[in-house]
Every structure is written in C-alpha cells, then in structure tokens.
OpenMM code with the backbone's topology and positions (N, CA, C; nanometers):
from openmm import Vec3, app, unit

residues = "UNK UNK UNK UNK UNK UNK UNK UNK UNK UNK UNK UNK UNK UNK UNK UNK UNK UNK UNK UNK UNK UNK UNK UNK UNK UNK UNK UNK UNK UNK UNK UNK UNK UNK UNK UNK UNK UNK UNK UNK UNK UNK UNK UNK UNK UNK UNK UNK UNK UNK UNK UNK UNK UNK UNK UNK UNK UNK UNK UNK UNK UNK UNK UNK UNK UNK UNK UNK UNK UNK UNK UNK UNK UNK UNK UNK UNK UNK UNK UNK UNK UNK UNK UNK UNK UNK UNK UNK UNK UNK UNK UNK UNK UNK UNK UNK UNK UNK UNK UNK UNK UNK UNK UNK UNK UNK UNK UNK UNK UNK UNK UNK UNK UNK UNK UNK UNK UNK".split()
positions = [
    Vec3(-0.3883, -2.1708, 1.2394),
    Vec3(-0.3239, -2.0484, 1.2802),
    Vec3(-0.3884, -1.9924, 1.4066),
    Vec3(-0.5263, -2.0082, 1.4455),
    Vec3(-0.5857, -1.9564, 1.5675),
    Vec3(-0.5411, -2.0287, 1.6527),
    Vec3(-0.5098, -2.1629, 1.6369),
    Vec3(-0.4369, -2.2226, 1.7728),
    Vec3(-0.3205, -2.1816, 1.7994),
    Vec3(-0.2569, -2.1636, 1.7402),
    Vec3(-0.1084, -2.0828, 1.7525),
    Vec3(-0.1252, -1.9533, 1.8302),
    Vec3(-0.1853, -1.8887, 1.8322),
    Vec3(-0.2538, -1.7764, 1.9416),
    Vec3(-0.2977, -1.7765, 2.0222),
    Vec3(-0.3641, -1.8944, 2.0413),
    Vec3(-0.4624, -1.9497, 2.1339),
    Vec3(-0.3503, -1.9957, 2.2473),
    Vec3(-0.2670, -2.1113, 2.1917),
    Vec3(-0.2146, -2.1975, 2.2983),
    Vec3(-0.0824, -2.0701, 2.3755),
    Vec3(0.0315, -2.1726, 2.4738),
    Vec3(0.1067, -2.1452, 2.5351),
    Vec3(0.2316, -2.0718, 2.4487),
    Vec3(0.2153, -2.1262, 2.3594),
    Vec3(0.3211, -2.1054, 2.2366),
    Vec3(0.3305, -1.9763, 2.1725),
    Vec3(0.2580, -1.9511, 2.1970),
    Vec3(0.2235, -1.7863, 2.1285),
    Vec3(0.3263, -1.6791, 2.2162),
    Vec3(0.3815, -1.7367, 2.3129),
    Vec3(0.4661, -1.6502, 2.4307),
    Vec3(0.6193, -1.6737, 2.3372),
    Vec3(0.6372, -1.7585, 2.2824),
    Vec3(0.7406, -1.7673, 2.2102),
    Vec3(0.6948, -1.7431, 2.0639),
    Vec3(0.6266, -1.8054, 1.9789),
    Vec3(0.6619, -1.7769, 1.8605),
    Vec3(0.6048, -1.6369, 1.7908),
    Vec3(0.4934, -1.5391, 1.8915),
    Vec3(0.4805, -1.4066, 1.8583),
    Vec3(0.6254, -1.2723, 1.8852),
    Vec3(0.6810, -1.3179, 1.9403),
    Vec3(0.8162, -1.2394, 1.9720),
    Vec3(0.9158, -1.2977, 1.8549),
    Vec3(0.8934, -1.4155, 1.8148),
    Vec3(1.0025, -1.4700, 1.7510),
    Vec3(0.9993, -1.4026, 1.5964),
    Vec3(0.8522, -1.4301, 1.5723),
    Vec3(0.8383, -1.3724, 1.4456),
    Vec3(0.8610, -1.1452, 1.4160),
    Vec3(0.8384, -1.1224, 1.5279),
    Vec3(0.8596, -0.9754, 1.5308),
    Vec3(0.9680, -0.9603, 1.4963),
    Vec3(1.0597, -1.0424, 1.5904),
    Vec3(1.2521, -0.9923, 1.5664),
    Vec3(1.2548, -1.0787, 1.4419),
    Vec3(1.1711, -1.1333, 1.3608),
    Vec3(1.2019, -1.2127, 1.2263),
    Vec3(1.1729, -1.0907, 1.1049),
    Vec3(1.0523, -1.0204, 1.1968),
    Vec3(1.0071, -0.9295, 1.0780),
    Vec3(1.0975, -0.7991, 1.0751),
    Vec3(1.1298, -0.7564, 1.1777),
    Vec3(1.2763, -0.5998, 1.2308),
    Vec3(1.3633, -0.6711, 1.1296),
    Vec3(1.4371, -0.8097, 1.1568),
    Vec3(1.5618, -0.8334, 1.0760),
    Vec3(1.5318, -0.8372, 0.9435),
    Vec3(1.3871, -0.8464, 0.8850),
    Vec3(1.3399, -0.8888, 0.7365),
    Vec3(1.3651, -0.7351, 0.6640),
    Vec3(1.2645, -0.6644, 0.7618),
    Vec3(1.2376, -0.4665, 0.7136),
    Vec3(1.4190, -0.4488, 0.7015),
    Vec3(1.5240, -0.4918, 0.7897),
    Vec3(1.6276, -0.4150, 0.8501),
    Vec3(1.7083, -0.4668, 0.7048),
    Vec3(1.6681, -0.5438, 0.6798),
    Vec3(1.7618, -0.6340, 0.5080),
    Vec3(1.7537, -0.5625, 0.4013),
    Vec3(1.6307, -0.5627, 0.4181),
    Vec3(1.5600, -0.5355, 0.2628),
    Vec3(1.5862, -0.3501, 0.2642),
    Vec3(1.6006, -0.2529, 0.3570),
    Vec3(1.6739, -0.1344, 0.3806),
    Vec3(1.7724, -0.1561, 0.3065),
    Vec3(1.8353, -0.2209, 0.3895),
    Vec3(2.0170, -0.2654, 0.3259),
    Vec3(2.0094, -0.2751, 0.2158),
    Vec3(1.9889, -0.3535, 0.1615),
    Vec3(1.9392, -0.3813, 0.0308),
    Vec3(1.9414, -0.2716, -0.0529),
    Vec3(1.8378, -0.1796, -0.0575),
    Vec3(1.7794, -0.1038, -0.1446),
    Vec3(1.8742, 0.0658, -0.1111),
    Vec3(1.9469, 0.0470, -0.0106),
    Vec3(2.0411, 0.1779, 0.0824),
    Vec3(2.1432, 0.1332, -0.0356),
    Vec3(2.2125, 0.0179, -0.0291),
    Vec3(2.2783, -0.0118, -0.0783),
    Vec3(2.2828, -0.0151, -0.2696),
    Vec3(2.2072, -0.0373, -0.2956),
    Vec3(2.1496, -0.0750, -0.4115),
    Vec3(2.1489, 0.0492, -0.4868),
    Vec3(2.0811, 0.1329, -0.4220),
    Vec3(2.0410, 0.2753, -0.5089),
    Vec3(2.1251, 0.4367, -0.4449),
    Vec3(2.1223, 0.4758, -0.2991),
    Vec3(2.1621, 0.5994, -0.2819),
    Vec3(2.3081, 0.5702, -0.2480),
    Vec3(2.3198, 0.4689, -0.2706),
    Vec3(2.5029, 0.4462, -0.2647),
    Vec3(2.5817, 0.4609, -0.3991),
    Vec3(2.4863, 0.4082, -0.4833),
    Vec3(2.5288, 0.4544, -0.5932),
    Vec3(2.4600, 0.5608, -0.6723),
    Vec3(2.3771, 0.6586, -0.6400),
    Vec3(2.3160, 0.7303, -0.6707),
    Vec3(2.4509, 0.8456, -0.6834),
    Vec3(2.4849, 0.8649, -0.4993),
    Vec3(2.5651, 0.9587, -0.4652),
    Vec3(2.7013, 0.9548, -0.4270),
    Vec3(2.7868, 0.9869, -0.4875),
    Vec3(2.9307, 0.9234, -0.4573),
    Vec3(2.9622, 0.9371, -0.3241),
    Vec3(2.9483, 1.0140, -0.2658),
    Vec3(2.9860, 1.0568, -0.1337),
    Vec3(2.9159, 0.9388, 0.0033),
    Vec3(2.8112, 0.9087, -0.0757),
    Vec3(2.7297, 0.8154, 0.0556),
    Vec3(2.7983, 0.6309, 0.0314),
    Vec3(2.8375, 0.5953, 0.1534),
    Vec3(2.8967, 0.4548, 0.1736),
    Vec3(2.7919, 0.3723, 0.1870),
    Vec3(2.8327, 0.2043, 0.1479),
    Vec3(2.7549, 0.0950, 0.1988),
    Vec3(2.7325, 0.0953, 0.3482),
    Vec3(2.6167, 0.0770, 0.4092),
    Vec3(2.5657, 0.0255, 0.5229),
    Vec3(2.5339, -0.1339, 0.5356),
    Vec3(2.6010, -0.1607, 0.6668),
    Vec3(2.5211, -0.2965, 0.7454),
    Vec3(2.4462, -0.3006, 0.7887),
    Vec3(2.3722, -0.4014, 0.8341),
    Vec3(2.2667, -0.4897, 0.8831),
    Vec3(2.2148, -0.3983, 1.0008),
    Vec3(2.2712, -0.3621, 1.0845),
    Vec3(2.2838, -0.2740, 1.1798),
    Vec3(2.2045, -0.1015, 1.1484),
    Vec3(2.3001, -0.0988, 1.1217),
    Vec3(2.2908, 0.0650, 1.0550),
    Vec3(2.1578, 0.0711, 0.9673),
    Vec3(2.0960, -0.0023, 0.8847),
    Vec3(1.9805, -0.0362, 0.8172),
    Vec3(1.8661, -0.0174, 0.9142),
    Vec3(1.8813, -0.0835, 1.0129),
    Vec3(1.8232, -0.1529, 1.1385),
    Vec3(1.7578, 0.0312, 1.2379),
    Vec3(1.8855, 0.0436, 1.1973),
    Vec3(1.9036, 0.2236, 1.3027),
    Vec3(1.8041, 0.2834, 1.2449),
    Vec3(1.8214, 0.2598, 1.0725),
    Vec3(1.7439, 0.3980, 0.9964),
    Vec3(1.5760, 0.3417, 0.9859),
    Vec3(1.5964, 0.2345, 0.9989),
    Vec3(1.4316, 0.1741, 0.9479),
    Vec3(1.3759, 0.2469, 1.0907),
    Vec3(1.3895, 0.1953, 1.2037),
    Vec3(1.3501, 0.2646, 1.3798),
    Vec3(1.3330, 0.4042, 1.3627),
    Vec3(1.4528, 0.4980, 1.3240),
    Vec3(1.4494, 0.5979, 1.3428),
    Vec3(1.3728, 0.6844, 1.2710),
    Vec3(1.3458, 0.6661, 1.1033),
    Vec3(1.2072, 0.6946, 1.0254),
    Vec3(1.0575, 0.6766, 1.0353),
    Vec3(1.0865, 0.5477, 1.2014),
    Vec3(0.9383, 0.5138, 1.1880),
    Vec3(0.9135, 0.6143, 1.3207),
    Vec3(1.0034, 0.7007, 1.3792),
    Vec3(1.0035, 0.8203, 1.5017),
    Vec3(0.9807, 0.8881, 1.4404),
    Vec3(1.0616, 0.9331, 1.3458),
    Vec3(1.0477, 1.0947, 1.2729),
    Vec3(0.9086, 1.0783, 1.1872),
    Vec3(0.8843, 0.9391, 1.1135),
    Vec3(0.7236, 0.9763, 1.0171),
    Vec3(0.6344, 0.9052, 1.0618),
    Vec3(0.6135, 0.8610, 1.1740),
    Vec3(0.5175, 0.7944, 1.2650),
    Vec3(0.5009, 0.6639, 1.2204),
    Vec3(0.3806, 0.5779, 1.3456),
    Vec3(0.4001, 0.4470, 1.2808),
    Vec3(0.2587, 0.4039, 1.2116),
    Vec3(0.1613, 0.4888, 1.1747),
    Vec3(0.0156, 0.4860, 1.0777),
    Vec3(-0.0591, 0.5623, 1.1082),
    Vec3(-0.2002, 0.5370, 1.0861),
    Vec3(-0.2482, 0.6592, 1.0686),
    Vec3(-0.2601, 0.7408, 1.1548),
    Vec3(-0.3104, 0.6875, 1.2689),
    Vec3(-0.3454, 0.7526, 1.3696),
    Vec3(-0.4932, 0.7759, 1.3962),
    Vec3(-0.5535, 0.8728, 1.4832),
    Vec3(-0.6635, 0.8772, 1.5023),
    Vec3(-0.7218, 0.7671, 1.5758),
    Vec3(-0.8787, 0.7803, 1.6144),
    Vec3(-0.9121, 0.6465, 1.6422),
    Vec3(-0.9696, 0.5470, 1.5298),
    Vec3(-0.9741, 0.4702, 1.5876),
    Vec3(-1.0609, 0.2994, 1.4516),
    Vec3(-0.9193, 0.2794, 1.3273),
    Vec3(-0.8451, 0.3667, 1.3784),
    Vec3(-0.7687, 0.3460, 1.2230),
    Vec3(-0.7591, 0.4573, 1.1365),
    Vec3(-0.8529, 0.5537, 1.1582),
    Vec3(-0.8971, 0.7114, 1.0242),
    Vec3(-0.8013, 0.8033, 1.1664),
    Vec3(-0.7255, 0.8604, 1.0191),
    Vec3(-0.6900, 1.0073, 1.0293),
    Vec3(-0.7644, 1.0759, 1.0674),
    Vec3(-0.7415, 1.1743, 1.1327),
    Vec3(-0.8780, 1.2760, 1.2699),
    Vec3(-0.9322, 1.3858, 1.1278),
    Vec3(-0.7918, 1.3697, 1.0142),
    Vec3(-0.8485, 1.4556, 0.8799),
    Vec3(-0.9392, 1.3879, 0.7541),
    Vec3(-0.9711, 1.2707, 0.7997),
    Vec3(-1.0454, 1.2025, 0.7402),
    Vec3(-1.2117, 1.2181, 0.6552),
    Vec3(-1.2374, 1.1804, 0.5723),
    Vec3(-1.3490, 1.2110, 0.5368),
    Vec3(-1.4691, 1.1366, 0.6260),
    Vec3(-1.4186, 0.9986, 0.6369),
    Vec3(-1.5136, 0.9790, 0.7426),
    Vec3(-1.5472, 1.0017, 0.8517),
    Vec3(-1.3903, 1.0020, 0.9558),
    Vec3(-1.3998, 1.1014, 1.0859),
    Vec3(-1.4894, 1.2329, 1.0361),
    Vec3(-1.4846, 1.2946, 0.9515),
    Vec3(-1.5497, 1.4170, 0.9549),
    Vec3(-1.7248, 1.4032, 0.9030),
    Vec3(-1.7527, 1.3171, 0.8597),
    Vec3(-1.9079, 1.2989, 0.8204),
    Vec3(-1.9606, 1.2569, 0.9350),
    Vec3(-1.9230, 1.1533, 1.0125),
    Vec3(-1.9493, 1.1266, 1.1332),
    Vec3(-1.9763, 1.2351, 1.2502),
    Vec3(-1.8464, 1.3049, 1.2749),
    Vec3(-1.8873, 1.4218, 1.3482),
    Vec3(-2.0210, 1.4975, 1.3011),
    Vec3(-2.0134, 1.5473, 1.1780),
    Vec3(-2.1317, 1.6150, 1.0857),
    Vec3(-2.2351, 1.5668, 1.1162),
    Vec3(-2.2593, 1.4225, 1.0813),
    Vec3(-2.3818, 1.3943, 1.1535),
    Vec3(-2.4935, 1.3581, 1.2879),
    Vec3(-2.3336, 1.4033, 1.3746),
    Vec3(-2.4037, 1.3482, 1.5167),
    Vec3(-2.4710, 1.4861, 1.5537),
    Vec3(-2.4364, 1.6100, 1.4710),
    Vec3(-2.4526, 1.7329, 1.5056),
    Vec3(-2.5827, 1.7668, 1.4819),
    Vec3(-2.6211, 1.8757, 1.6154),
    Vec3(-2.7412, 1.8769, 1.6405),
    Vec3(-2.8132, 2.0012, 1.5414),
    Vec3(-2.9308, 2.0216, 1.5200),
    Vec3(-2.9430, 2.1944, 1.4279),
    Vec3(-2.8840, 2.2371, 1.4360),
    Vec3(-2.8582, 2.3385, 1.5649),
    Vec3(-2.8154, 2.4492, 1.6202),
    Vec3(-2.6928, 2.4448, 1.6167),
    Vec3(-2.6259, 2.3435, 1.6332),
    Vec3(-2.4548, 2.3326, 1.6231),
    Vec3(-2.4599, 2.3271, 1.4599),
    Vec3(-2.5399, 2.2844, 1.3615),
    Vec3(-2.5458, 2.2803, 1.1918),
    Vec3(-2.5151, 2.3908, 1.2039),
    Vec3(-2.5610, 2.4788, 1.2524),
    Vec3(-2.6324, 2.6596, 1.1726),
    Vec3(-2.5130, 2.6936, 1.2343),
    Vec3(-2.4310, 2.6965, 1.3653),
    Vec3(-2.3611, 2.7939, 1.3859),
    Vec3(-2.2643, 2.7773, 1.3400),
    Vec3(-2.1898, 2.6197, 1.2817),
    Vec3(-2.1065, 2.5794, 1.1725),
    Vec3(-2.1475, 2.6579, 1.0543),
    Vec3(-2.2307, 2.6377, 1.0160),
    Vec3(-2.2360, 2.7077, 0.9063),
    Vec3(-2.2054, 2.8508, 0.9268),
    Vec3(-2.2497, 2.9695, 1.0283),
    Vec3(-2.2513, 3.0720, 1.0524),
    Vec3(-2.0828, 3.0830, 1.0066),
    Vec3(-2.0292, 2.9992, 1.0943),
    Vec3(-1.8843, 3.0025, 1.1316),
    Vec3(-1.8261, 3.0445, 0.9868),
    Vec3(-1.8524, 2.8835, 0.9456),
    Vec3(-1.7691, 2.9116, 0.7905),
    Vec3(-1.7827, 2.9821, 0.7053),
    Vec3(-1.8830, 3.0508, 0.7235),
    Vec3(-1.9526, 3.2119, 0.6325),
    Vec3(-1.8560, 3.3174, 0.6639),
    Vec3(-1.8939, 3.3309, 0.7899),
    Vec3(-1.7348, 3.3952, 0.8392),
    Vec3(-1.6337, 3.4146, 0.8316),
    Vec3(-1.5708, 3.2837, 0.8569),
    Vec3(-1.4261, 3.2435, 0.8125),
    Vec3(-1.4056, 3.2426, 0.6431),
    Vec3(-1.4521, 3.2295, 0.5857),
    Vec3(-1.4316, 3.1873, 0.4419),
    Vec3(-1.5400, 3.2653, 0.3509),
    Vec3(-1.6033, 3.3393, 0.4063),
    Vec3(-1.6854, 3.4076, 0.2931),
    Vec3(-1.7904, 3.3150, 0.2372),
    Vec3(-1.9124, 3.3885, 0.2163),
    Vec3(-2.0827, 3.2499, 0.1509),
    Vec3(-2.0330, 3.3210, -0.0037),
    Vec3(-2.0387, 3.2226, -0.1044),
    Vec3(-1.9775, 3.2077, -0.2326),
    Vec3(-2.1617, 3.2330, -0.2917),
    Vec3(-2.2514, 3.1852, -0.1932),
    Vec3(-2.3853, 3.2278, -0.2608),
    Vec3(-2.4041, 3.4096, -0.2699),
    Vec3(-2.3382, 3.4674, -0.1418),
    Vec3(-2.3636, 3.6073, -0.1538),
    Vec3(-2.2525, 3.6812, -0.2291),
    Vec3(-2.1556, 3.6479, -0.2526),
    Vec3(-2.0842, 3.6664, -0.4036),
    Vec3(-2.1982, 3.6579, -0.5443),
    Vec3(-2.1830, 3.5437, -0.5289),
    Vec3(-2.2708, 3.5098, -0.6800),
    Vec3(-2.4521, 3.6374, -0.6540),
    Vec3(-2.5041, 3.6425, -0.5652),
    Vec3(-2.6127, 3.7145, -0.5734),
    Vec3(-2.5439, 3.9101, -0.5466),
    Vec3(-2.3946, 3.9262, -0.5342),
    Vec3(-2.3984, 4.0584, -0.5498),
    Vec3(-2.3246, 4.0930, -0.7094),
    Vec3(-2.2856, 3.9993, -0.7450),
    Vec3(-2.2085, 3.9851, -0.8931),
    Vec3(-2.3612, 4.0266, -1.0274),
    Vec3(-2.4405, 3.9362, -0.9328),
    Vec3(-2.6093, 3.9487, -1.0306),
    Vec3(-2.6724, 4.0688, -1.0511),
    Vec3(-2.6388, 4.1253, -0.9013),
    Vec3(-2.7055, 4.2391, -0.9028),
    Vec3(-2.6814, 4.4364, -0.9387),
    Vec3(-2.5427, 4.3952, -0.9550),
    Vec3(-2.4616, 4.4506, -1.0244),
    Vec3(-2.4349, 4.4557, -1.2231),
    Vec3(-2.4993, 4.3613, -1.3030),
    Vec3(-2.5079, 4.3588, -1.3968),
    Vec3(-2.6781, 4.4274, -1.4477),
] * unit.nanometer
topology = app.Topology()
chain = topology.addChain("A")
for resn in residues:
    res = topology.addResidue(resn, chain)
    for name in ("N", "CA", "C"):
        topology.addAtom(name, app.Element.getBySymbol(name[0]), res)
C-alpha cells in the first residue's frame, strides 16, 4: 500500500478512490433517506443518487467537516486546555485564578462564611 502512494499512480488512483468514496457516502444516504424518513413521513418522497449526493455535501457545510482546532482537539478540549494550563507562568496562574473568583464566585469563601455564621 505505501507504494501505491509512493509511485506515479497515486495521481490517478487517489482521486479515483475519493469519487468512489462521495458515490459510496452518496448511496448509503439514499439508502437510509429512503429507507426510513420516507416512510417515517408521508409527505417526504424517495430521493436519487443525486439528491443524496446534494444532502450528504450540504450537511457536511452546515455541521462541519471534524473537529477542528489544531492536532485534531477541539480548542474546547480537555487537553487543548491542560496544555495551555501548563505552559502558564505563576503570575498568569494567580491572575486566572483571580479572574475566576471573580467571574464565578471562590466556593471556599462561601463555605468559610456559611461556618462562620453557625
């Protein structure tokens, strides 16, 4: 299989297999369009090959095509975010922290005015 990438051939049979895999996704739509919300809902008709083809493209516009971010992780990621966390220096620690005290209230100075009140 690495020679297949390697050589001249790869100019043809990497394109070949893409429009193999669009017409495979664009079927198996059909298929399952057909199969289930056609008869789910009276009102909705069978679709072709085509039209399958339209909706598979046009879902992968409207709900993107993965995760995103860089390396592969979501920018909301747990690891994107430990990473950042740890490149961070004290002073950027503390004023994060300051921050989120701020923004969100310290749940320790709750709990120590709840104490002191009993």
């Amino acid at each position: 299989m690495k020679r297949l990438f390697r050589s001249r051939f790869r100019f043809i049979a990497i394109p070949a297999l893409a429009v193999t895999f669009v017409f495979l996704i664009g079927y198996i739509i059909m298929l399952l369009w057909n199969f289930s919300i056609a008869n789910v809902f009276s009102g909705v008709h069978n679709i072709n090959l085509w039209q399958a083809m339209a909706l598979f493209v046009l879902s992968k516009i409207l709900l993107g095509f993965g995760k995103g971010g860089r390396h592969g992780d979501a920018p909301w990621s747990k690891r994107s975010i430990r990473n950042k966390c740890e490149k961070m220096t004290e002073d950027d620690q503390e004023r994060m922290s300051a921050f989120m005290r701020k923004r969100w209230c310290d749940w320790r100075d709750l709990r120590d005015d709840k104490s002191s009140e009993n």
